[in-house]
N, C-alpha and C positions, 0 to 999 in steps of 0.2 A: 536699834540696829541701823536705823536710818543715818548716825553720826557717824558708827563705824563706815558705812557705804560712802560718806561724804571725805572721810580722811584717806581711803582708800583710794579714790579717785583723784585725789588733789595730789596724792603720792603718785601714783603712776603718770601725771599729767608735768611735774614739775623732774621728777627722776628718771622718767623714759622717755619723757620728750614724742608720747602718742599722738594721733591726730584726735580733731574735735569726734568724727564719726566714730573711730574706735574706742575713745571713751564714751561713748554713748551707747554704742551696746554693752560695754563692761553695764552701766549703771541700770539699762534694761532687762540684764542678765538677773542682775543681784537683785533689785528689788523685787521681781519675781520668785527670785528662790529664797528671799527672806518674807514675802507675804505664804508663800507656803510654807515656811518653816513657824510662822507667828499660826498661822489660821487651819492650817489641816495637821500639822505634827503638834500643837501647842508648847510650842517651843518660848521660853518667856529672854533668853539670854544666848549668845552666841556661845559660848563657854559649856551650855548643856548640847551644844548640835554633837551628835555620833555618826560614826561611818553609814550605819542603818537608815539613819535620816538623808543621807546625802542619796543612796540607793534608791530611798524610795521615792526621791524627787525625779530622778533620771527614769524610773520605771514609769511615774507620771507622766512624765512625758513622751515616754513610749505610744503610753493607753492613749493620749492625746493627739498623736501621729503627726507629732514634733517630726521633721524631717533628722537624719542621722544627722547634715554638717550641726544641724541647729542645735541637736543635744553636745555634738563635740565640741563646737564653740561656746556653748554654756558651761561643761566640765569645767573650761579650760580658765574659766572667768570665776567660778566657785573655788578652783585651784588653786589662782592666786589668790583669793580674796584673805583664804586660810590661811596662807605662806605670811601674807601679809600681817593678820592677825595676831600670829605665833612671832614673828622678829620683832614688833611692837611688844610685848607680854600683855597683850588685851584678850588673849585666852593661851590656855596653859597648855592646849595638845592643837595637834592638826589630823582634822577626822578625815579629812580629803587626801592625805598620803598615799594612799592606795586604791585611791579611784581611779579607774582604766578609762582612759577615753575609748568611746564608740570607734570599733573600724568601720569608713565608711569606704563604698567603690567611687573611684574619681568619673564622675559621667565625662565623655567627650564633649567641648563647648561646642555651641551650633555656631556655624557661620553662613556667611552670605556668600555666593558666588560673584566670580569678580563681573557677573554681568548684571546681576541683582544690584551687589555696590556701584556700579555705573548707575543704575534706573534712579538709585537714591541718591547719589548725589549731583544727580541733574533734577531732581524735583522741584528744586526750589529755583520760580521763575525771576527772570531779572525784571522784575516790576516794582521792587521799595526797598526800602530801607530793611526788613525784615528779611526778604529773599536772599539782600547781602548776606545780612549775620550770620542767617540758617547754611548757604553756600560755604560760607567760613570757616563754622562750626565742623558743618559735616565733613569736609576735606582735610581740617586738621588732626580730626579723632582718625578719619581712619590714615592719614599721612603718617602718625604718630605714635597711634597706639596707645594714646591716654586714658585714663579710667575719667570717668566723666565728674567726677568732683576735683581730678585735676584740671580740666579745661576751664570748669566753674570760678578755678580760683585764679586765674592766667591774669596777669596784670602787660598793660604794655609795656614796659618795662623789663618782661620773658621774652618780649618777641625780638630777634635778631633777622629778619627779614634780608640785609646785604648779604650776612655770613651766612644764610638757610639755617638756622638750627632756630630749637625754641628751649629755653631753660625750664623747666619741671620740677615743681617740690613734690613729691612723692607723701608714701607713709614713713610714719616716723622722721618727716621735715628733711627727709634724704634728695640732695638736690640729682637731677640727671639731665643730659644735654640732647635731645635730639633732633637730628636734621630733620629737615622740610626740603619735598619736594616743591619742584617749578610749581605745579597747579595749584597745591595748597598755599604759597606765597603770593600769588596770582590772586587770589580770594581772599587774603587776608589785608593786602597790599588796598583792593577794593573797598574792602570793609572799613578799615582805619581809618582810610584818608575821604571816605565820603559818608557811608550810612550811619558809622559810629556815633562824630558831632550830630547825625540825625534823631537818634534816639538818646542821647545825654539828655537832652531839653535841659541844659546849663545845669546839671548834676556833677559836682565836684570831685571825680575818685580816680584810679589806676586801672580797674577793673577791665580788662578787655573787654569779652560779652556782657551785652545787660538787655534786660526787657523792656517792656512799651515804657514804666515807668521811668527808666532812665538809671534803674538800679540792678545790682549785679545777680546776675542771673543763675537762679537755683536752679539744684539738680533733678528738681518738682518740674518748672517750667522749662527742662531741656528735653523729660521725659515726653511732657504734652506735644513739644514740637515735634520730635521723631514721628510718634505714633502719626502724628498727621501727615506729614511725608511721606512714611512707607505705606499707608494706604493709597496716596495721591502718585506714588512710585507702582503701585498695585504690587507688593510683595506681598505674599502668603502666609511664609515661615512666620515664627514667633520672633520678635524683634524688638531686644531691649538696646537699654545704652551701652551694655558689654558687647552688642553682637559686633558692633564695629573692631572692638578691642581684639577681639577672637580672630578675625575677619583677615585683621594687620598682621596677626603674626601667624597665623595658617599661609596666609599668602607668598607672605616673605621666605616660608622655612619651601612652601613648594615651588619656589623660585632659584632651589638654593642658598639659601642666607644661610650664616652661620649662626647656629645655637647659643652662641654666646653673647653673639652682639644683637640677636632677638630681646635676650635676658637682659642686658644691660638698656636697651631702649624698651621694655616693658617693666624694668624697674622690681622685677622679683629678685628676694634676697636669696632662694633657692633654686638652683639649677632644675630640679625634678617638679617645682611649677611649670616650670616652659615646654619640658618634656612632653607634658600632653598633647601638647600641640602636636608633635615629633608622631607621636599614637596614631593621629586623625590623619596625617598625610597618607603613614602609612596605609590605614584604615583605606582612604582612597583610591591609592594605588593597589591595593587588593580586587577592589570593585571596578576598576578600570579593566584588570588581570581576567579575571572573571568576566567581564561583560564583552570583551572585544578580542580576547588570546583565543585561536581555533580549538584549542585542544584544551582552554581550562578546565 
């Protein structure tokens, strides 16, 4: 099964043009539900899996209190894997045909208030070469609204600093252009032309951010730095690398922005991802309604 996983992979990498992270969950997905199809169903060949077997992976994962997105993105990875299978003639049926994916309810994203986002991206003091990057960092995501594996991958080369925009490879290597405000080019502008060469230590690449080593900067060591910020910010809430992402487009929709140019600067292919956002404002101005109308 292992071979099958690996031709699977190599097709959706070179035919769809996926990112490295989305195929790494497909391959996380699969090897999990092919070690339980080898070691709990004794299943010896893909060609013997049945709808039964596919069921009682997803009920596994029920019992295991798999979260719902986590079972529906695993369906959805099983679902193709079988599509896949079956247009190859490497099995003769597809048992996943009429597998349902899980409905799940979409949670509201948490964000930051725009005075929490002030605490945090004044955290980082103007004392080194780090406080630059971090300054940079945090003023672009939330200037921009990047998911933080596209910040990671920013080459200087994306940045257009005169025009204010920054160029964006998204998912599925989908390019998008979004402007930059004065402060975050004010911080970037900083960062480039002084801390950068300080942390390169004569390291060779395109890479905008990089770490102490002088290499580009994973999504591991973006995490680390947050957290220590928002505690050094003294925020509360729970605070990942998406709250900023959340943060951008909450803010912008309760400022008035248009819906669609939220969508197209957050790079969702679907209108009714952004939407949520549209949910939470409201959600807000309900509690505003309620907290402060005489007669709520």
């Amino acid at each position: 099964m292992k071979n099958q996983i690996e031709d699977f992979l190599h097709f959706i990498m070179v035919e769809k043009g996926l990112s490295q992270n989305t195929i790494l969950s497909y391959r996380r997905d699969l090897e999990k539900y092919t070690h339980y199809l080898m070691n709990v169903e004794q299943v010896a060949s893909l060609n013997e899996v049945t709808r039964i077997h596919i069921m009682n992976y997803v009920y596994f994962l029920k019992e295991n209190g798999r979260a719902t997105t986590t079972i529906a993105r695993t369906v959805a990875s099983i679902r193709s894997f079988h599509q896949f299978l079956m247009r190859e003639s490497i099995t003769n049926y597809d048992p996943a045909l009429h597998i349902e994916t899980p409905k799940h309810e979409r949670r509201l994203p948490k964000a930051l208030s725009t005075e929490e986002v002030e605490a945090l991206l004044n955290a980082p003091k103007n004392k080194s070469a780090f406080d630059s990057r971090n300054k940079a960092m945090l003023e672009v995501l939330y200037a921009t609204g990047m998911r933080v594996s596209e910040l990671c991958s920013l080459k200087i080369q994306d940045v257009y600093l005169t025009m204010g925009f920054i160029r964006c490879i998204g998912k599925g290597n989908k390019e998008r252009i979004i402007p930059v405000g004065k402060l975050a080019t004010k911080a970037l502008e900083k960062y480039i032309n002084h801390a950068r060469t300080l942390l390169m230590k004569k390291k060779k690449h395109d890479f905008l951010f990089v770490n102490h080593h002088g290499e580009c900067l994973s999504r591991q060591g973006f995490w680390k730095i947050l957290k220590k910020l928002s505690r050094e910010a003294r925020i509360e809430k729970e605070l990942t690398p998406h709250t900023l992402r959340h943060s951008f487009a909450i803010h912008l929709l309760e400022n008035g922005a248009d819906i669609r140019a939220v969508q197209d600067m957050l790079g969702h292919a679907d209108i009714s991802t952004t939407q949520i956002y549209s949910n939470v404002t409201k959600t807000r101005l309900k509690e505003v309604y309620a907290n402060f109308h005489p007669r709520a």
